[in-house]
C-alpha positions in Angstrom: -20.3 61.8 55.2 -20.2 61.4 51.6 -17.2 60.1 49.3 -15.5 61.3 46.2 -13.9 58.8 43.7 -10.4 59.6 43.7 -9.9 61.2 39.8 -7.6 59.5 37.3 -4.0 60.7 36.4 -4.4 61.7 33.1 -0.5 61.0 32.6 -0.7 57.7 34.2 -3.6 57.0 31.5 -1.6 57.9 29.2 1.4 56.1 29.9 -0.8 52.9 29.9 -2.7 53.6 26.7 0.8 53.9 24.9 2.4 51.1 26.4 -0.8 49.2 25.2 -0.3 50.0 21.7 3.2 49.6 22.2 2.4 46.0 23.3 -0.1 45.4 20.5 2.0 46.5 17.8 5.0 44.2 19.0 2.6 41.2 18.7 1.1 41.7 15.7 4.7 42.2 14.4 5.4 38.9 15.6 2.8 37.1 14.4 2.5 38.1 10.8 6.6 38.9 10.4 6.9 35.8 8.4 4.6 36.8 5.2 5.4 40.1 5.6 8.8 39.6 5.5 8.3 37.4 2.2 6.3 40.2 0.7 9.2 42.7 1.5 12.2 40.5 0.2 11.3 37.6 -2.3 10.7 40.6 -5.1 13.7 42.7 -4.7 16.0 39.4 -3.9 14.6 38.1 -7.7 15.3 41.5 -9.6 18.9 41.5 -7.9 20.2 37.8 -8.7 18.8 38.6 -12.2 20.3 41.9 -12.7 23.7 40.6 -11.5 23.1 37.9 -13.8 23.0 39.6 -16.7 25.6 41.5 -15.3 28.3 38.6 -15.2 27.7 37.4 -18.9 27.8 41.0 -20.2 31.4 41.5 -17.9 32.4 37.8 -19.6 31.5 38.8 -22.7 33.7 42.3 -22.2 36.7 39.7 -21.1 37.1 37.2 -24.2 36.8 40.9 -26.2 40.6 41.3 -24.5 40.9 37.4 -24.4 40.9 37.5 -21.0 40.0 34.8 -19.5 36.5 34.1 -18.3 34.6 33.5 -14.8 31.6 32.2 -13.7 30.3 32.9 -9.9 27.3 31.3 -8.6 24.9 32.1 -6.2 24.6 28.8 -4.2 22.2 30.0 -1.8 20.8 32.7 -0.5 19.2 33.0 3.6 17.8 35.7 5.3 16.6 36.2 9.1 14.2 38.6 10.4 13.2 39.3 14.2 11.0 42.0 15.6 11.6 44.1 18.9 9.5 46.8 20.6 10.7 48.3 23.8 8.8 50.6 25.9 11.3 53.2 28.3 10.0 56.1 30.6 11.3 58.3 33.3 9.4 61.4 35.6 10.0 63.0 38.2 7.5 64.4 40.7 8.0 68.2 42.2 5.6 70.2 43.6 2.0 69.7 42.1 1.5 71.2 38.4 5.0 71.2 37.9 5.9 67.6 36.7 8.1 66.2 34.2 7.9 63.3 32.5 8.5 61.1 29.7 8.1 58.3 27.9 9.3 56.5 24.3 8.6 53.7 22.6 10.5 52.0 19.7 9.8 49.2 17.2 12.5 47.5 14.8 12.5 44.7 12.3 16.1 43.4 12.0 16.8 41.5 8.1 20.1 39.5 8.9 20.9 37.5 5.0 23.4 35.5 4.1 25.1 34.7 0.3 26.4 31.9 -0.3 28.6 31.8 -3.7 30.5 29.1 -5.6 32.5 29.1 -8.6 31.7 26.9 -11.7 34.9 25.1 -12.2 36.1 21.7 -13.2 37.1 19.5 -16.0 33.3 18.6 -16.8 31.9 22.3 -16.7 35.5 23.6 -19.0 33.8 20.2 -21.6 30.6 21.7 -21.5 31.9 25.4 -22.7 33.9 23.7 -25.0 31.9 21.0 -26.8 29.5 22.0 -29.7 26.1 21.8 -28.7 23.6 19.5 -30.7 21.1 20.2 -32.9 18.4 19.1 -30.7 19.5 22.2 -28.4 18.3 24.5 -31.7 14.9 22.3 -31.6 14.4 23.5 -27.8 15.4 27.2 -29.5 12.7 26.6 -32.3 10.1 25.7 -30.2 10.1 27.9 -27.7 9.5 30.8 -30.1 13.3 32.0 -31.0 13.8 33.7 -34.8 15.5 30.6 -36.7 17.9 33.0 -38.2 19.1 35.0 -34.5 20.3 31.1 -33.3 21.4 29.7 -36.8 23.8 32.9 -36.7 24.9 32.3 -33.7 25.5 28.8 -32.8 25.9 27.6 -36.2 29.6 27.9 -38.1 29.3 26.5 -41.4 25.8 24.8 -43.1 26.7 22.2 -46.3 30.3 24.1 -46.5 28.2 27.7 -46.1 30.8 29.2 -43.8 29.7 31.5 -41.4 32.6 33.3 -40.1 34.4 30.4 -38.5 37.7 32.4 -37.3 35.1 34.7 -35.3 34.3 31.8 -33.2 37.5 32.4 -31.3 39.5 35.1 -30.3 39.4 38.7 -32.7 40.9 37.5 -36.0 43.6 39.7 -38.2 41.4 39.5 -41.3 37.8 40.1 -41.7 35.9 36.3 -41.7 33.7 34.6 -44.7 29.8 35.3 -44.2 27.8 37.3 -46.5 26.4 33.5 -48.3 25.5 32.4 -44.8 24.1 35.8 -43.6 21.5 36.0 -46.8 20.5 32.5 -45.8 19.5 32.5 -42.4 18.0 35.6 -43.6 16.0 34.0 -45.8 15.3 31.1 -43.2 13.8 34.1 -41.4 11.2 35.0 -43.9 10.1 31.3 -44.5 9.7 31.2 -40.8 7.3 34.1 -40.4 5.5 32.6 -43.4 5.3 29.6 -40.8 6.6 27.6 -44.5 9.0 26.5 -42.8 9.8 24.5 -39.3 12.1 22.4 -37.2 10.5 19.0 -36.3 11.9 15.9 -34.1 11.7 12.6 -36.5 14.3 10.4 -38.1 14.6 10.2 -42.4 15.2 6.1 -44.0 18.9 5.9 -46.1 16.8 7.4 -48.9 15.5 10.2 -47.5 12.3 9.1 -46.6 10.6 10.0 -43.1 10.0 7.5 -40.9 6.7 6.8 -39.3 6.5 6.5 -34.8 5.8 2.9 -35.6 9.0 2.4 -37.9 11.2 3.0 -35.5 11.4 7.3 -36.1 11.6 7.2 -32.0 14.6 5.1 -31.3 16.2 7.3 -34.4 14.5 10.5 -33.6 16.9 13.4 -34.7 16.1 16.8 -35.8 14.8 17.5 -39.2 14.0 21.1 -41.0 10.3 21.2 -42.8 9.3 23.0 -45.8 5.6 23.4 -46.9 4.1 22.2 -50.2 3.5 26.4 -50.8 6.9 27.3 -49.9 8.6 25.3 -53.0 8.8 27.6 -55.9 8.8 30.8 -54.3 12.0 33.4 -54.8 13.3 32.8 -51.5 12.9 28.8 -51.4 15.1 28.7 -54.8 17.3 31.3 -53.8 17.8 29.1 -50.2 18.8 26.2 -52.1 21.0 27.6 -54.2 23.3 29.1 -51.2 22.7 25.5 -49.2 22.8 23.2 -52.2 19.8 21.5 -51.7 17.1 19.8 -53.4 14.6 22.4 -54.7 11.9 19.7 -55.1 12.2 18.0 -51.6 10.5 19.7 -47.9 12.4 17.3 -45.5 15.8 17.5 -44.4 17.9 15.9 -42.1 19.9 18.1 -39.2 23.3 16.5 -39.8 26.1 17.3 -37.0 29.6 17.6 -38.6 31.6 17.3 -42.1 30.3 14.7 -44.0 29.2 13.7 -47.2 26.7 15.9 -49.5 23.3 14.1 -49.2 20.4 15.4 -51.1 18.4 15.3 -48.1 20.6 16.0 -45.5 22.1 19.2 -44.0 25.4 19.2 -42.4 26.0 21.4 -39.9 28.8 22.5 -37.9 27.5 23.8 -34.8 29.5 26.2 -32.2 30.3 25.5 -28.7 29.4 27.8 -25.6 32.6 29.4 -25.7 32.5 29.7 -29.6 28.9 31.7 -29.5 29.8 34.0 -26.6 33.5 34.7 -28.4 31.2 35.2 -31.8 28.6 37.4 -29.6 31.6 39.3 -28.1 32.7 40.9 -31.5 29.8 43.0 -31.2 31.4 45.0 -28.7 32.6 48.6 -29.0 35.7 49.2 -27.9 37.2 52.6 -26.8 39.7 54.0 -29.2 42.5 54.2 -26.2 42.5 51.1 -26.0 42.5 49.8 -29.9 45.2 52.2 -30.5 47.6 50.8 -27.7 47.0 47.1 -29.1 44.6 45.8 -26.3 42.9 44.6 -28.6 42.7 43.3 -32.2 42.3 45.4 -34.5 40.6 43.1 -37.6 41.2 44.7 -41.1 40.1 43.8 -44.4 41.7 42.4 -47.6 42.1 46.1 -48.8 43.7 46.6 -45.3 41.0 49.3 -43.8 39.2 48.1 -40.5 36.5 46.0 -40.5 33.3 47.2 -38.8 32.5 44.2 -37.0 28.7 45.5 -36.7 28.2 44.5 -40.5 28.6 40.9 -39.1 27.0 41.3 -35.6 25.1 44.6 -35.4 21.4 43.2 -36.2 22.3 40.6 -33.5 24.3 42.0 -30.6 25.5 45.7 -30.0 27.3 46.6 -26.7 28.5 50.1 -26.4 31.1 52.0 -24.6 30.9 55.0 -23.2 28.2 57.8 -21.2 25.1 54.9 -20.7 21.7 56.4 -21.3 19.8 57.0 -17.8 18.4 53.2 -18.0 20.3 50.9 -19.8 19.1 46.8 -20.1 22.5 46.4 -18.1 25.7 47.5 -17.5 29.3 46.7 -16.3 32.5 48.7 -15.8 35.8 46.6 -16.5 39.2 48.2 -17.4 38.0 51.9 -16.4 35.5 51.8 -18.7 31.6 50.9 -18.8 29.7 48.3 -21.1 26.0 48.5 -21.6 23.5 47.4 -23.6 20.7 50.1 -24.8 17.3 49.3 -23.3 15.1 49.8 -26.2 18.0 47.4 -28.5 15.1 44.8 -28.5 17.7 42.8 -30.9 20.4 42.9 -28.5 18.1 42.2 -25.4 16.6 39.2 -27.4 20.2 37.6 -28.4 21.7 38.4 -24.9 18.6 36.2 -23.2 19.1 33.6 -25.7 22.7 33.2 -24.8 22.0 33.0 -21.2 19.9 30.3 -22.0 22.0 28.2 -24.2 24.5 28.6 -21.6 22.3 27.3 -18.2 20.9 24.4 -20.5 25.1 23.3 -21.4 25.9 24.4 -17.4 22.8 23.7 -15.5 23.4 20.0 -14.4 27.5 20.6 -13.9 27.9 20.5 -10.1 29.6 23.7 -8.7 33.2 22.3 -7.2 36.1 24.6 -5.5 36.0 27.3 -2.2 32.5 28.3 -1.1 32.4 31.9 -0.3 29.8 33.1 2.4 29.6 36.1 2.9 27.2 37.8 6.1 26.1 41.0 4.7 26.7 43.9 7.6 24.5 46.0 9.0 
């Protein structure tokens, strides 16, 4: 008697070959969640903490525009979770034969559970920081690491050898248009000895008589800040023209960064340098604001000595310009405050380059200040 190998169910087969995949899938999920998951957050949580960034100190800039008061917010930390599930459901049912109905689905899920953590930068030593003037070795880190001499002369420097420039703009909008054209032609003309490379800023210390000091001298234990002329750069139009606004010797390349009022010294420079808070209220004036609200007195309205308003972007336009308004499609960044929205043009490479700079200034003064007051965590929701 001969026998027949019963034949497969070809739904049964099928059943199994899904639920193997199924199976599969859930463990190779598993198993390689963890770079996977770095590949699919670490980018887009970077481009979000910097946008917001950028973000805040544009919205802080807006505020001391309508001396209102500003506010740092920290991210303190930032968590994420992720878990994987498959699940694998079927149901049938079994009539007469040729007539059955089934069916079967499968589902896998990778849940993102992340947490931000935020704490306000407060406190008597963080309010010293905005408030103190930074030092000149702070424009030394600027000079090395590539800045334009002139873009942070302008703005964290308020007056060179009794050069003022525009000290009441270091505060709140002013009634009368500030003092700056002498200072603005110099740093302009720092700017062309720079991309000359005639002129640098160096660390070393100068003797009482204006000599430098060799390593061996003791030029380390008195290292300060000095501003280098080349041999080729004395004698040219913009060198004499330089020392003329600064007062300086046309015959010598080495001066001293001096901070504060002193004495005039033939090879010294004294400078009196801006705090935090000065630069961003100085950066802020380069803000349009809408004409709503100039005409109902939210803000200052600063006029000239012939009384007709002064456009603030002769002072600040080549540095910082922050418009008001309809925003192109892309702009660098942008902020609504007041019912109206702030942005800075995308291709204002000036404007890009002094915003960065003041971010930086700022996390050098801040970064070491611990963060005190309420933590704020917030779960984000699914």
């Amino acid at each position: 008697m001969a026998r027949f190998a019963p034949r497969p169910d070809r739904r049964l087969l099928s059943v199994l070959v899904i639920a193997g995949l199924l199976a599969i899938l859930a463990s190779g999920c598993r198993g390689r969640l963890g770079p996977a998951s770095v590949r699919m957050t670490r980018t887009d949580y970077n481009v979000a903490a910097q946008e917001t960034s950028a973000q805040e100190l544009l919205l802080n800039l807006v505020r001391l525009r309508y001396r209102d008061t500003p506010y740092f917010l920290q991210i303190a930390s930032l968590s994420t979770n992720m878990k994987a599930t498959a699940g694998l459901t079927g149901q049938g049912s079994f009539l007469t034969p040729g007539a059955d109905a089934g069916l079967l689905t499968g589902s896998v899920a990778i849940e993102e559970s992340p947490t931000v953590t935020y704490t306000p930068i407060v406190g008597d030593r963080f309010v010293s920081e905005l408030l103190e003037p930074v030092e000149p070795g702070i424009l030394l880190l600027l000079s090395h690491a590539g800045w334009s001499i002139d873009r942070f002369f302008r703005l964290l420097v308020q007056e060179a050898n009794g050069v003022a420039n525009a000290p009441t703009a270091s505060g709140p909008t002013p009634d009368l248009e500030p003092v700056y054209t002498d200072f603005l032609r110099a740093s302009e003309l720092l700017r062309v000895l720079q991309s000359r490379r005639q002129i640098a800023l160096i660390r070393g210390a100068l003797d009482a008589t204006g000599r430098e000091l060799a390593t061996n001298a003791g030029a380390s234990a008195k290292s300060g800040v000095l501003l280098r002329l080349t041999p080729d750069a004395l004698g040219t139009s913009e060198h004499r023209e330089l020392a003329s606004l600064l007062g300086l010797d046309p015959s010598r390349t080495l001066f001293e960064l001096v901070q504060g009022i002193g004495a005039h010294s033939p090879h010294r420079i004294n400078l009196v340098l801006r705090s935090v808070l000065s630069a961003m209220f100085y950066a802020s004036h380069g803000i349009a604001v809408p004409d709503e609200d100039r005409e109902a007195g939210r803000v200052t309205t600063t006029r000239t000595t012939a009384g007709e308003p002064f456009d603030w972007h002769r002072l600040t336009g080549t540095l910082l310009r922050v418009e008001t308004g309809r925003p192109p499609i892309r702009p660098y960044t942008a902020v609504r405050y007041r019912g109206h929205l702030f942005w800075i043009d995308d291709a204002d490479r000036e404007s890009k380059s002094t915003f960065s700079m003041l971010d930086l200034v700022i996390a050098l003064k801040s970064g070491d200040v611990p963060t005190t007051g309420p933590i704020l965590t917030l779960p984000v929701a699914k």
